[in-house]
PDB file of N, CA, C and O in Angstrom:
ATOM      1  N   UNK A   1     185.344  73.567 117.209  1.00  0.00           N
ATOM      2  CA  UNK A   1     185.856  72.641 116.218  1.00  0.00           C
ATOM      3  C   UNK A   1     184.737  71.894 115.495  1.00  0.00           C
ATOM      4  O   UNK A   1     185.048  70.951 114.768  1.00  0.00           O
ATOM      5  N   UNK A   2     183.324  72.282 115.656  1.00  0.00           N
ATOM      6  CA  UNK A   2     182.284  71.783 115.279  1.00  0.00           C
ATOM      7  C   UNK A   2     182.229  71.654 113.962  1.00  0.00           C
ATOM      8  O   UNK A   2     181.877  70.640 113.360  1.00  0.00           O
ATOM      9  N   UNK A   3     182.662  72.938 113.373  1.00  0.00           N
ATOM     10  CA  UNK A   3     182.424  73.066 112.044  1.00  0.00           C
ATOM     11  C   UNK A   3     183.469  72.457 111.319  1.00  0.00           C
ATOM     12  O   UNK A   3     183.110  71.644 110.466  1.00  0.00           O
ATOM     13  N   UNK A   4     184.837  72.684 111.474  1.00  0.00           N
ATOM     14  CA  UNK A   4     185.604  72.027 110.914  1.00  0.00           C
ATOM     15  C   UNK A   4     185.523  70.507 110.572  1.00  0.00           C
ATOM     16  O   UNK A   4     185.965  69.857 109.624  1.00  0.00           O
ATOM     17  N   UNK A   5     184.798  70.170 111.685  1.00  0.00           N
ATOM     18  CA  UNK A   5     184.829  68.103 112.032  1.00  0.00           C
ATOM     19  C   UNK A   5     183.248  68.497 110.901  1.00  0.00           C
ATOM     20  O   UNK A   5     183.034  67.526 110.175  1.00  0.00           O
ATOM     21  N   UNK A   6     182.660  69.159 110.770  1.00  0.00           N
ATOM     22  CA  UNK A   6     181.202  68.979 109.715  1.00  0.00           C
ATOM     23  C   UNK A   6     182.068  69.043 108.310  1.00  0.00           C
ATOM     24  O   UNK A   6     182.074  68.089 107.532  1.00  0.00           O
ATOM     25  N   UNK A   7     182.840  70.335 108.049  1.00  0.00           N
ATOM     26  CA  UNK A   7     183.512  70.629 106.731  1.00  0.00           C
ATOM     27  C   UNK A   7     184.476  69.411 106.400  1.00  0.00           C
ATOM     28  O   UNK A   7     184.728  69.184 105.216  1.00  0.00           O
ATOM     29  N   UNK A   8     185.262  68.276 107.833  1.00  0.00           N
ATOM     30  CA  UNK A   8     185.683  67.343 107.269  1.00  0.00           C
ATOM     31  C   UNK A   8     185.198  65.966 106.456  1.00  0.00           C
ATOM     32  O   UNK A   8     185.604  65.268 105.527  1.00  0.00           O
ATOM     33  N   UNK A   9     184.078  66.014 107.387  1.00  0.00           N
ATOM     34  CA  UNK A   9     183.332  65.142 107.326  1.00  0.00           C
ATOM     35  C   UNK A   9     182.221  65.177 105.724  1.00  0.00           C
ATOM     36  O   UNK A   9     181.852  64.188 105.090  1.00  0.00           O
ATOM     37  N   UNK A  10     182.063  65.921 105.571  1.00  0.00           N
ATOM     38  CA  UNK A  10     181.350  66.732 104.122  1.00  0.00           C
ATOM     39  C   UNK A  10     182.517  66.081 102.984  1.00  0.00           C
ATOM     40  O   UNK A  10     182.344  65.210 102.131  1.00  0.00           O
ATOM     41  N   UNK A  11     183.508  66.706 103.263  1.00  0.00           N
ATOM     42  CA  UNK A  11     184.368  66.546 102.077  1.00  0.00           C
ATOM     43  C   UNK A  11     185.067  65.074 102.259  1.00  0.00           C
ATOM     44  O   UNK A  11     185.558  64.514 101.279  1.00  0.00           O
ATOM     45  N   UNK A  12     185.085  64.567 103.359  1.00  0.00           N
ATOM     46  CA  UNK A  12     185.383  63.232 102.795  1.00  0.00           C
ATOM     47  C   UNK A  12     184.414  62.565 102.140  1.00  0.00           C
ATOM     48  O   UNK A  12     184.844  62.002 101.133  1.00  0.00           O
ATOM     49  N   UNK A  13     182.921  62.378 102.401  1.00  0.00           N
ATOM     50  CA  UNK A  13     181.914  61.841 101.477  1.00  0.00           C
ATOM     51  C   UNK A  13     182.312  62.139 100.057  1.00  0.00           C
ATOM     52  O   UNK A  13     181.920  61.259  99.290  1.00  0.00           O
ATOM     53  N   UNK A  14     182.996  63.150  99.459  1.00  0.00           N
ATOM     54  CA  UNK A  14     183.372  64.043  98.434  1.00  0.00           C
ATOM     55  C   UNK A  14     184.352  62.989  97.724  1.00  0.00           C
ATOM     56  O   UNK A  14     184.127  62.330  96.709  1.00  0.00           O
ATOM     57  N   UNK A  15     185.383  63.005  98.449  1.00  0.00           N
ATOM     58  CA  UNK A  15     186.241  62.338  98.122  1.00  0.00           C
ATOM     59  C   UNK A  15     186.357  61.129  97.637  1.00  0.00           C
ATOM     60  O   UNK A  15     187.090  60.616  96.791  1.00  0.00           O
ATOM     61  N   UNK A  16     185.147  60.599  98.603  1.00  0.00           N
ATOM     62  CA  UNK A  16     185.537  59.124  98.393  1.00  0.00           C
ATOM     63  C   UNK A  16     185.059  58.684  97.089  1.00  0.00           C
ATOM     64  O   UNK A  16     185.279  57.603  96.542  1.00  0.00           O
ATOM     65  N   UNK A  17     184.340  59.721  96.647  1.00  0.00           N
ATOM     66  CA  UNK A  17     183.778  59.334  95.197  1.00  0.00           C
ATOM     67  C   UNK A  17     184.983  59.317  93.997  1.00  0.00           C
ATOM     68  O   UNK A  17     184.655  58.952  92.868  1.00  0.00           O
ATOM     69  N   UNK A  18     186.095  59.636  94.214  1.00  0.00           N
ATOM     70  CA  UNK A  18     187.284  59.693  93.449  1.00  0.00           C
ATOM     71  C   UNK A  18     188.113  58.833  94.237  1.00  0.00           C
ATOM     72  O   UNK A  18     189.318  59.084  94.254  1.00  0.00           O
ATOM     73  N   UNK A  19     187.577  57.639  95.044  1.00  0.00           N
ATOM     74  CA  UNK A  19     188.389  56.584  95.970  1.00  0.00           C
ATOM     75  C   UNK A  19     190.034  57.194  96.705  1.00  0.00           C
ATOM     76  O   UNK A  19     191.129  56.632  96.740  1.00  0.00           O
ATOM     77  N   UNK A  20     189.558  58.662  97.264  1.00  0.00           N
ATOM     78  CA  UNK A  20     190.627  59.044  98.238  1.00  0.00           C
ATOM     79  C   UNK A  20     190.679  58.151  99.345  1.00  0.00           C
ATOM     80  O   UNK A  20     190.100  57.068  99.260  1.00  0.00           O
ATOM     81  N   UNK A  21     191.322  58.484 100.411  1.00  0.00           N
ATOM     82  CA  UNK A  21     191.167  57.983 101.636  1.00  0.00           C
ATOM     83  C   UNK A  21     190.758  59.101 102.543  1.00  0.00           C
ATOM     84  O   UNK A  21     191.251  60.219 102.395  1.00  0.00           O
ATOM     85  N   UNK A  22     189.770  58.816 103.592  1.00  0.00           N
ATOM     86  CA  UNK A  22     189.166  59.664 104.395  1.00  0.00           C
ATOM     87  C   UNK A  22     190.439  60.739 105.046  1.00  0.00           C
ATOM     88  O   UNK A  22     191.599  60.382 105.247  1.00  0.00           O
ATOM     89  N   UNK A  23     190.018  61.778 105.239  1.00  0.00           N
ATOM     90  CA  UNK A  23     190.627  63.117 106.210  1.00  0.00           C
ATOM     91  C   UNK A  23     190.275  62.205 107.440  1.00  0.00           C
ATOM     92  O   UNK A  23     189.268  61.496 107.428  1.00  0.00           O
ATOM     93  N   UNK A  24     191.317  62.261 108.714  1.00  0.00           N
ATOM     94  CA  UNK A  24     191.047  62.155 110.119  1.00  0.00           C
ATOM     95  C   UNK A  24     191.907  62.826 110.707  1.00  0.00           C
ATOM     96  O   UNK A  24     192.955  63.241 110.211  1.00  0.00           O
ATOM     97  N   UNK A  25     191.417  63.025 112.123  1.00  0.00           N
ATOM     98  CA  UNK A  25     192.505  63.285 113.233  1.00  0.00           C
ATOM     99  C   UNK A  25     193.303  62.542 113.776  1.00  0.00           C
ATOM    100  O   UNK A  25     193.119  61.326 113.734  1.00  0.00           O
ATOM    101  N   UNK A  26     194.309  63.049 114.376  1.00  0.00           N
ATOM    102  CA  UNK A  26     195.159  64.397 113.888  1.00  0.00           C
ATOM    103  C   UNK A  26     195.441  65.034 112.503  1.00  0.00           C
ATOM    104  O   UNK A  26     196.263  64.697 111.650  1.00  0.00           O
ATOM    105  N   UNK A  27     194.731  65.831 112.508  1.00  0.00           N
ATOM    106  CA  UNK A  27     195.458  66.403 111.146  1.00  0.00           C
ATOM    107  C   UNK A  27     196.718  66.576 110.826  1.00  0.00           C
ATOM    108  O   UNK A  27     197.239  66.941 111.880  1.00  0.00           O
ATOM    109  N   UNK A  28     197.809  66.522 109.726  1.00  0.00           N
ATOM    110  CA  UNK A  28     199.339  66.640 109.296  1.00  0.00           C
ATOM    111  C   UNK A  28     198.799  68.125 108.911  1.00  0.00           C
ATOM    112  O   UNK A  28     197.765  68.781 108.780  1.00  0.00           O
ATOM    113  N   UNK A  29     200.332  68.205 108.812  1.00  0.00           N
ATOM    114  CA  UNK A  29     200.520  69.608 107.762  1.00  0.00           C
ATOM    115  C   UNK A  29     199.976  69.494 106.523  1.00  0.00           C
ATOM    116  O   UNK A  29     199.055  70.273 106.279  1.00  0.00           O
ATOM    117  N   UNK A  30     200.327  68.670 105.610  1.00  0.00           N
ATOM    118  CA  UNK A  30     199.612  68.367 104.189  1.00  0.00           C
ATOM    119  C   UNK A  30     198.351  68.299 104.455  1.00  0.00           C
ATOM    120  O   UNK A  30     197.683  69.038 103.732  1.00  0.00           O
ATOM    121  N   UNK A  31     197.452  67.383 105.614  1.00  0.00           N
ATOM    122  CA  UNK A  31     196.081  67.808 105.934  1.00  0.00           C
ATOM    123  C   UNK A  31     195.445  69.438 105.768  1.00  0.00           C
ATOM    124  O   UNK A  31     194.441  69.881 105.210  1.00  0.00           O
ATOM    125  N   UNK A  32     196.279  69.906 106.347  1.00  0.00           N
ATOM    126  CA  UNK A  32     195.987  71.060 106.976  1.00  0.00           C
ATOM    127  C   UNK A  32     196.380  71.905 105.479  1.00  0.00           C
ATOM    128  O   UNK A  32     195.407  72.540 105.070  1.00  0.00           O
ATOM    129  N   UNK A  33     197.189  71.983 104.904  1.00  0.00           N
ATOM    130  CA  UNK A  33     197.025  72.887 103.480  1.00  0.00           C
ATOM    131  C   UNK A  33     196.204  72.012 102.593  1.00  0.00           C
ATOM    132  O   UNK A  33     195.312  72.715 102.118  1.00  0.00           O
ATOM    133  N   UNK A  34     196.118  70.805 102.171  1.00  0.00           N
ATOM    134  CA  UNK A  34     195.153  70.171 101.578  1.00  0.00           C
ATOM    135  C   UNK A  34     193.671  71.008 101.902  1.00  0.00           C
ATOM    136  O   UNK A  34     193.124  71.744 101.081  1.00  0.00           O
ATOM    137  N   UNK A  35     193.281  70.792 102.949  1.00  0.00           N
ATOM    138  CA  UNK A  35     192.248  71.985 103.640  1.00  0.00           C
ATOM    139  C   UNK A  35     192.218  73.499 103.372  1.00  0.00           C
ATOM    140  O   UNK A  35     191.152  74.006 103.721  1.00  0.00           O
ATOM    141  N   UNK A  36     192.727  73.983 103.070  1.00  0.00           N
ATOM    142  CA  UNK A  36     193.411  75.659 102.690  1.00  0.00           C
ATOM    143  C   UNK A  36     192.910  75.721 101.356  1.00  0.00           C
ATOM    144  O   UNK A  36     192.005  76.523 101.126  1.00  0.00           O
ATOM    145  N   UNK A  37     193.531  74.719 100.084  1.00  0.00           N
ATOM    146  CA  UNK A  37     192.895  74.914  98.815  1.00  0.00           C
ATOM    147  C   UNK A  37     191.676  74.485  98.601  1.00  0.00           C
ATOM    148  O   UNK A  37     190.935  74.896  97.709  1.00  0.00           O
ATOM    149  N   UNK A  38     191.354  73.418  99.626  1.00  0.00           N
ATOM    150  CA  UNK A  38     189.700  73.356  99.069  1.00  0.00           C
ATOM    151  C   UNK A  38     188.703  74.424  99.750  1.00  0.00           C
ATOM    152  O   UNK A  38     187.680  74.948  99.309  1.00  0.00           O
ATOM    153  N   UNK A  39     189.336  74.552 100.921  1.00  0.00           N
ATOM    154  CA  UNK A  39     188.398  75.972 100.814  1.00  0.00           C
ATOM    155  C   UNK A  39     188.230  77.641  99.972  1.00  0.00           C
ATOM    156  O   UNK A  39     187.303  78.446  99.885  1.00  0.00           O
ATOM    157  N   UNK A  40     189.634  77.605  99.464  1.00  0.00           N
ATOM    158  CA  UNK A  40     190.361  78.581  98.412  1.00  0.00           C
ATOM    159  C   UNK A  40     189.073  78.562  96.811  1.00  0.00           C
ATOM    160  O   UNK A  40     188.547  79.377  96.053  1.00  0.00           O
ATOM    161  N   UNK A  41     189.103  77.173  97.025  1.00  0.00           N
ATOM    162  CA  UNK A  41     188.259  76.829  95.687  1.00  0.00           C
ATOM    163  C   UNK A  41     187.119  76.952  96.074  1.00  0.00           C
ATOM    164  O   UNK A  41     186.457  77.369  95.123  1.00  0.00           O
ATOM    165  N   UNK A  42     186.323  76.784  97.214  1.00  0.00           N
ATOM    166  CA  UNK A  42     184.855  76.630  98.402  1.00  0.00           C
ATOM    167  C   UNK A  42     184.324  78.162  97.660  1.00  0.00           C
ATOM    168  O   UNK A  42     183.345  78.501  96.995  1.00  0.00           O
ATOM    169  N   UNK A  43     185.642  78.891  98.222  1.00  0.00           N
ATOM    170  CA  UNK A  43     185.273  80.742  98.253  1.00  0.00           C
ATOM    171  C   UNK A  43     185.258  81.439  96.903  1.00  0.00           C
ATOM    172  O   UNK A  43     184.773  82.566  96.806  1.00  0.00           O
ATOM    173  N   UNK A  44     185.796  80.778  95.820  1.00  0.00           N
ATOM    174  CA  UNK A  44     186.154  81.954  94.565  1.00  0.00           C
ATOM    175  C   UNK A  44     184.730  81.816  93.982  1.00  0.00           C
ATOM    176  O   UNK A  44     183.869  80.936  93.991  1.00  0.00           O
ATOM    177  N   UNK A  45     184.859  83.175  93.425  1.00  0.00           N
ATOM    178  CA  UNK A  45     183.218  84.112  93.447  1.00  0.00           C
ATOM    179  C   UNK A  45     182.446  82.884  92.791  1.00  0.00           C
ATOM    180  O   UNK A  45     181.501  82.526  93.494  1.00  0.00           O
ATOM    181  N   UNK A  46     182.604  82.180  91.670  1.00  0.00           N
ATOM    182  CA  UNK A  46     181.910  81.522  90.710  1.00  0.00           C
ATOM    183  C   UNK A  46     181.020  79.958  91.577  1.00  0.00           C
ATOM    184  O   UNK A  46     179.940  79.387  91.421  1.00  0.00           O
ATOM    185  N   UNK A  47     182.177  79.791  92.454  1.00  0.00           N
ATOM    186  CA  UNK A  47     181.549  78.712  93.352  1.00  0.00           C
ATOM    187  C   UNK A  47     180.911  79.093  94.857  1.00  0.00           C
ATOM    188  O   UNK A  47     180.134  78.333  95.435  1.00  0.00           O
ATOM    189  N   UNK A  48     181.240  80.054  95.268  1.00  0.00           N
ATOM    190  CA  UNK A  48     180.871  80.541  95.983  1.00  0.00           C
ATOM    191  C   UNK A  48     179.324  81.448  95.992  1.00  0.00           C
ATOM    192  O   UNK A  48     178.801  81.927  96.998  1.00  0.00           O
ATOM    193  N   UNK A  49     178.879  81.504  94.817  1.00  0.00           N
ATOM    194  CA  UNK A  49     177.635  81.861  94.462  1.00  0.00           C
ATOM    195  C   UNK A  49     177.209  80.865  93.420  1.00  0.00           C
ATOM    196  O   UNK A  49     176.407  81.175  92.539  1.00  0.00           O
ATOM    197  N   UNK A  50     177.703  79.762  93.509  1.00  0.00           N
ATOM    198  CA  UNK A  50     177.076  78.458  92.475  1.00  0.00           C
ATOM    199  C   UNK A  50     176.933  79.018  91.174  1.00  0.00           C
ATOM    200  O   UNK A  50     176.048  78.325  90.671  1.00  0.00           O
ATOM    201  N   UNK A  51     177.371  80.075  90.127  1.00  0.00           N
ATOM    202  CA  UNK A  51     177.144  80.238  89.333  1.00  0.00           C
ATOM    203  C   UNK A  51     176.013  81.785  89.524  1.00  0.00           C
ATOM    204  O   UNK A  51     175.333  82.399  88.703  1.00  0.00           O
ATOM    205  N   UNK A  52     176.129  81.876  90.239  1.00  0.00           N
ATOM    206  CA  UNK A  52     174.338  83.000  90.481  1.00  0.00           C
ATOM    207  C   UNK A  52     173.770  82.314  90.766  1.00  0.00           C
ATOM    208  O   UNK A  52     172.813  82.893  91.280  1.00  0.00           O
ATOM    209  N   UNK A  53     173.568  80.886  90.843  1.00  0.00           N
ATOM    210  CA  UNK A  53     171.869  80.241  90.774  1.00  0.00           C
ATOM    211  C   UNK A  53     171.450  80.244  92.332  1.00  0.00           C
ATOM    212  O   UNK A  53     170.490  79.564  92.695  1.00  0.00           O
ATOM    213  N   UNK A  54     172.426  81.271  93.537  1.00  0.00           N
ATOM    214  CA  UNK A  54     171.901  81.344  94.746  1.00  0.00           C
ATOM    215  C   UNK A  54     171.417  82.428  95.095  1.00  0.00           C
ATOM    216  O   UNK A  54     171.343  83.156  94.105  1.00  0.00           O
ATOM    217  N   UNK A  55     171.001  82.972  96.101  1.00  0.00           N
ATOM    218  CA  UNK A  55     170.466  84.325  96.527  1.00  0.00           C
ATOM    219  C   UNK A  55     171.747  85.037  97.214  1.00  0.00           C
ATOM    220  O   UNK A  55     172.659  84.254  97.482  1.00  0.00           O
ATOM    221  N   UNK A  56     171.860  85.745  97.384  1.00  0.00           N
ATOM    222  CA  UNK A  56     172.737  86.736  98.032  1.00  0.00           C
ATOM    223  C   UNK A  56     172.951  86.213  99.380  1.00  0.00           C
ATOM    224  O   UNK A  56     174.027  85.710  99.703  1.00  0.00           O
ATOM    225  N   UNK A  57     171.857  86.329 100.254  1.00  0.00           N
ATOM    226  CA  UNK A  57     171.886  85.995 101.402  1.00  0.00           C
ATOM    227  C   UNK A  57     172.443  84.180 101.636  1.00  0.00           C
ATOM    228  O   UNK A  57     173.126  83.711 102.547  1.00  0.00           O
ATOM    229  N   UNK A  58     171.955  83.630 100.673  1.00  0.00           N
ATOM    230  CA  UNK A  58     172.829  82.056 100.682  1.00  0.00           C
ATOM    231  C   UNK A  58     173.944  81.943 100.645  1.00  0.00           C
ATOM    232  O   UNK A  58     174.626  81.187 101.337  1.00  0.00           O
ATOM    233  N   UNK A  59     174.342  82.777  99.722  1.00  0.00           N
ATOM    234  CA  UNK A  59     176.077  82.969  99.831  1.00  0.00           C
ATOM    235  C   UNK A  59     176.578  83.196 100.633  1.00  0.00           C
ATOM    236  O   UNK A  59     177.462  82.493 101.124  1.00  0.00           O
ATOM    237  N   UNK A  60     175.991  84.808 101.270  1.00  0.00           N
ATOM    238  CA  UNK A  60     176.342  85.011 102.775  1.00  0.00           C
ATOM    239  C   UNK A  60     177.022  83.712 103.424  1.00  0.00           C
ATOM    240  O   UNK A  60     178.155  83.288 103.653  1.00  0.00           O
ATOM    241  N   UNK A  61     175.525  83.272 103.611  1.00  0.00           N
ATOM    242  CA  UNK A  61     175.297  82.161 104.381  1.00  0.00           C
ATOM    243  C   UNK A  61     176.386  80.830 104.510  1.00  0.00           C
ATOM    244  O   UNK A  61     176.648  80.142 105.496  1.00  0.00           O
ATOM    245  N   UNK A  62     176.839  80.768 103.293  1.00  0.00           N
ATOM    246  CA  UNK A  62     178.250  79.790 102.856  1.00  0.00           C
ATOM    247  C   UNK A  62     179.634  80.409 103.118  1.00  0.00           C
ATOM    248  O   UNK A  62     180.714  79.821 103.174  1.00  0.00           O
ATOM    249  N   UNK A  63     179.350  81.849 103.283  1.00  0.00           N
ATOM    250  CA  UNK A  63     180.919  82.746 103.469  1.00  0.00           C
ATOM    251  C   UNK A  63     181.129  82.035 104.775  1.00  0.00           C
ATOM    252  O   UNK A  63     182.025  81.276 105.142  1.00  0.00           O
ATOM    253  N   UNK A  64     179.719  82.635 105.562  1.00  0.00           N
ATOM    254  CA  UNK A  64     179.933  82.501 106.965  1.00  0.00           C
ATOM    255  C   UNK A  64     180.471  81.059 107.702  1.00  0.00           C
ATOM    256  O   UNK A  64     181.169  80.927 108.707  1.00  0.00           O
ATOM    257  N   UNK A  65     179.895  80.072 106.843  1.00  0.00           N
ATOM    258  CA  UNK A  65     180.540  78.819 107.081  1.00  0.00           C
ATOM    259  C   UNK A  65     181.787  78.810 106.664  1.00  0.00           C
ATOM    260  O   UNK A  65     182.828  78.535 107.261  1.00  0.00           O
ATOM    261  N   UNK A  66     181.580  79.138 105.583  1.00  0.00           N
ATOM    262  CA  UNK A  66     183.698  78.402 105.415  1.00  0.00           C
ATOM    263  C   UNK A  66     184.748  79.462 106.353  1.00  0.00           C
ATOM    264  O   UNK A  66     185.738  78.990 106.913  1.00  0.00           O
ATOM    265  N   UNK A  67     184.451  80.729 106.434  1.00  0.00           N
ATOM    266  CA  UNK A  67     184.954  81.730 107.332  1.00  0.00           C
ATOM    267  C   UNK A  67     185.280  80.951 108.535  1.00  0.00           C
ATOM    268  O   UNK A  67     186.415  80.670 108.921  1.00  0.00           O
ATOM    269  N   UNK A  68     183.820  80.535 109.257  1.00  0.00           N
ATOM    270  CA  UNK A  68     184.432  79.664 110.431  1.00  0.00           C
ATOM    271  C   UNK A  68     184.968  78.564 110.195  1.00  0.00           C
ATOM    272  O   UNK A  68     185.664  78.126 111.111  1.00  0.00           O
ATOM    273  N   UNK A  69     184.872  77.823 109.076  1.00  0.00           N
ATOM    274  CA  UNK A  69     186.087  76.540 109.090  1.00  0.00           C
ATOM    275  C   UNK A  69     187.484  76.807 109.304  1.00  0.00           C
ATOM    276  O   UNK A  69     188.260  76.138 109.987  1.00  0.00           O
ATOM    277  N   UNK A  70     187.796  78.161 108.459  1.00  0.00           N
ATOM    278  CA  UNK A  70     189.133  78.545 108.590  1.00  0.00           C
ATOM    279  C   UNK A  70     189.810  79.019 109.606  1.00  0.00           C
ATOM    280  O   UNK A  70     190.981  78.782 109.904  1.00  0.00           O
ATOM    281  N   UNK A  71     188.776  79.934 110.320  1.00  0.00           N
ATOM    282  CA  UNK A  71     188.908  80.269 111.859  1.00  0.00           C
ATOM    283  C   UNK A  71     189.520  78.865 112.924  1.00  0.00           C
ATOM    284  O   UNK A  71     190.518  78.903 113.644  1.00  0.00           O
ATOM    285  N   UNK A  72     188.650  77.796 112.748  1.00  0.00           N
ATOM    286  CA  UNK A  72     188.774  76.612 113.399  1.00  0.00           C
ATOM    287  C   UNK A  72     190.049  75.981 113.452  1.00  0.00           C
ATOM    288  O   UNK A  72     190.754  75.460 114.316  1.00  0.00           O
ATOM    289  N   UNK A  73     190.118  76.285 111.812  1.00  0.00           N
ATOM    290  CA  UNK A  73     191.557  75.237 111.085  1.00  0.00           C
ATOM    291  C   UNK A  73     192.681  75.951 111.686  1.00  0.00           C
ATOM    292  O   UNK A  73     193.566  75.196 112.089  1.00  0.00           O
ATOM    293  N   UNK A  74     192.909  77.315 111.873  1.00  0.00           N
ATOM    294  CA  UNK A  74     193.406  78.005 112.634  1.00  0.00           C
ATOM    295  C   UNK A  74     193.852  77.666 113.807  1.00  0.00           C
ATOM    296  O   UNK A  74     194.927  77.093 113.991  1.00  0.00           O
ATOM    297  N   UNK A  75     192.874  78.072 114.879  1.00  0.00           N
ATOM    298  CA  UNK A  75     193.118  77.578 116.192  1.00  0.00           C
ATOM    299  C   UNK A  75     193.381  76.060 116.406  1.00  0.00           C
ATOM    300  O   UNK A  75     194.032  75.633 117.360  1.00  0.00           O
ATOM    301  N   UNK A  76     192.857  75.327 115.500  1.00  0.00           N
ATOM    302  CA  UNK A  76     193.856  73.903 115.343  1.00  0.00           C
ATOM    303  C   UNK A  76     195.168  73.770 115.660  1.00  0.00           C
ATOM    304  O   UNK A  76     195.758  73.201 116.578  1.00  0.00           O
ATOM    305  N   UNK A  77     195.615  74.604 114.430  1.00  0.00           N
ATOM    306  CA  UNK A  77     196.861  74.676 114.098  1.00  0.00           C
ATOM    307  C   UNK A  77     197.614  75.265 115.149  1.00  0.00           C
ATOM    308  O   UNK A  77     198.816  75.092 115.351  1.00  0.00           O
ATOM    309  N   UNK A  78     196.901  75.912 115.748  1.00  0.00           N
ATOM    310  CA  UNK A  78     198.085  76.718 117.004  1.00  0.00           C
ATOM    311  C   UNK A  78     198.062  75.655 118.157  1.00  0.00           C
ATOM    312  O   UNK A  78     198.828  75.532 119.112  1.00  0.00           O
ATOM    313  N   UNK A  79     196.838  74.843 117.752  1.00  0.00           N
ATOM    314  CA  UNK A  79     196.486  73.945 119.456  1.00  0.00           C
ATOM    315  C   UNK A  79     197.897  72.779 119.765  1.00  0.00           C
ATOM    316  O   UNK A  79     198.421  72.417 120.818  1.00  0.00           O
ATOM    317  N   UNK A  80     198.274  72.315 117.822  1.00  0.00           N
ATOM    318  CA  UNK A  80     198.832  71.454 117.420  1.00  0.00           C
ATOM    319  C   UNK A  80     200.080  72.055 117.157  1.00  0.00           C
ATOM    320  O   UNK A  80     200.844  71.107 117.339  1.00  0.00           O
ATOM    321  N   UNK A  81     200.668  72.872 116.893  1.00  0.00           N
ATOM    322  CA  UNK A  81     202.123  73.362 116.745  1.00  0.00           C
ATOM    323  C   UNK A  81     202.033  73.329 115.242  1.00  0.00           C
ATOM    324  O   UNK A  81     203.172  73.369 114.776  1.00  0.00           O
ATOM    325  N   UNK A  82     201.431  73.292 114.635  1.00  0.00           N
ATOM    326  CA  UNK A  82     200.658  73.442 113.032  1.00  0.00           C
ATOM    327  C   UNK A  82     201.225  74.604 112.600  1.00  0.00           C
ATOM    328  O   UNK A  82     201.280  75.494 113.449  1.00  0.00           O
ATOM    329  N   UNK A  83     201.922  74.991 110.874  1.00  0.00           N
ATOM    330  CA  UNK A  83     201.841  76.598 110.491  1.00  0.00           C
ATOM    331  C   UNK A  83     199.707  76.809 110.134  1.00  0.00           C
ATOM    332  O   UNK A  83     198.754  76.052 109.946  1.00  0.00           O
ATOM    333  N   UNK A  84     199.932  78.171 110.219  1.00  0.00           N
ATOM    334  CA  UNK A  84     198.716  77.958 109.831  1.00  0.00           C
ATOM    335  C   UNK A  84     198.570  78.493 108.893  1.00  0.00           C
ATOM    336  O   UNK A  84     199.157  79.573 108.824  1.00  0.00           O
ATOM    337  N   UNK A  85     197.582  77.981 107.453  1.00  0.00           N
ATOM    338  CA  UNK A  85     197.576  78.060 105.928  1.00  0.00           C
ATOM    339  C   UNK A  85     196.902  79.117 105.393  1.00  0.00           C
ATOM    340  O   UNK A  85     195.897  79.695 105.808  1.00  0.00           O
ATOM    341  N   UNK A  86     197.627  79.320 104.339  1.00  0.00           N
ATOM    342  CA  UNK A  86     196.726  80.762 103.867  1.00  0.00           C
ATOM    343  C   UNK A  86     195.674  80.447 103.016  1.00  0.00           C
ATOM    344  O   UNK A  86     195.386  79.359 102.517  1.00  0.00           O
ATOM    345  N   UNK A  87     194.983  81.840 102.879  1.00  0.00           N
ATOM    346  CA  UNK A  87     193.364  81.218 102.109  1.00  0.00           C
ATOM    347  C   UNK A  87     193.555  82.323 101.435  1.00  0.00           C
ATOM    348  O   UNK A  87     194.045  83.091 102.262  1.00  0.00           O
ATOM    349  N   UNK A  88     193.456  82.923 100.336  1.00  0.00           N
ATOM    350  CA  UNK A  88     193.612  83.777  99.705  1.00  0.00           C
ATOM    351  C   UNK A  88     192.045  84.307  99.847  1.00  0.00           C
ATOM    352  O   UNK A  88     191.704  85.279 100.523  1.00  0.00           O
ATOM    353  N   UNK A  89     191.290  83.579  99.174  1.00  0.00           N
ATOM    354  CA  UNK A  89     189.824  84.356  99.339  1.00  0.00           C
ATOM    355  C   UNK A  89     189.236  84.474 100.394  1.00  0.00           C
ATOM    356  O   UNK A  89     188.013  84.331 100.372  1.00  0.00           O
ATOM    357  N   UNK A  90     189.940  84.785 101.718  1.00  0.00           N
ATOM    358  CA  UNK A  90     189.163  85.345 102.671  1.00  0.00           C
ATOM    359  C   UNK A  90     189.960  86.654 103.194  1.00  0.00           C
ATOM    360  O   UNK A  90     189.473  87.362 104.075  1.00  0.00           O
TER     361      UNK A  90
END
């Protein structure tokens, strides 16, 4: 759950710049798909390679992270009686 609590923690700094209120635990259901589209948006090709301005292997490198966030958000969801959310770009 390491990564997930890093990917939450990331994107609330994010947020708060548009005066959301922080992501915490327990996550809700709306948590938990709220989470689904921002990683949806994390993965599509244009952001997911910053435009090109990354190397191949960096991207990799960002698949592999958000891959395991979703993995995480996953086994969350089963830990919690959670549906668990779809991600289209993975």
């Amino acid at each position: 759950m390491q990564t997930l609590k890093q990917f939450i923690q990331d994107n609330n700094r994010w947020i708060a710049l548009f005066g959301k209120a922080d992501m915490t635990f327990p996550l809700t259901q709306a948590d938990v798909d709220d989470l689904a589209r921002t990683l949806d948006g994390k993965l599509s090709p244009e952001n997911l390679h910053c435009d090109g301005e990354i190397s191949r292997a960096e991207a990799n490198r960002k698949y592999r992270f958000l891959a395991t966030v979703y993995r995480e958000l996953c086994e969350y969801c089963d830990m919690k009686g959670l549906k668990e959310p779809t991600v289209y770009e993975l």
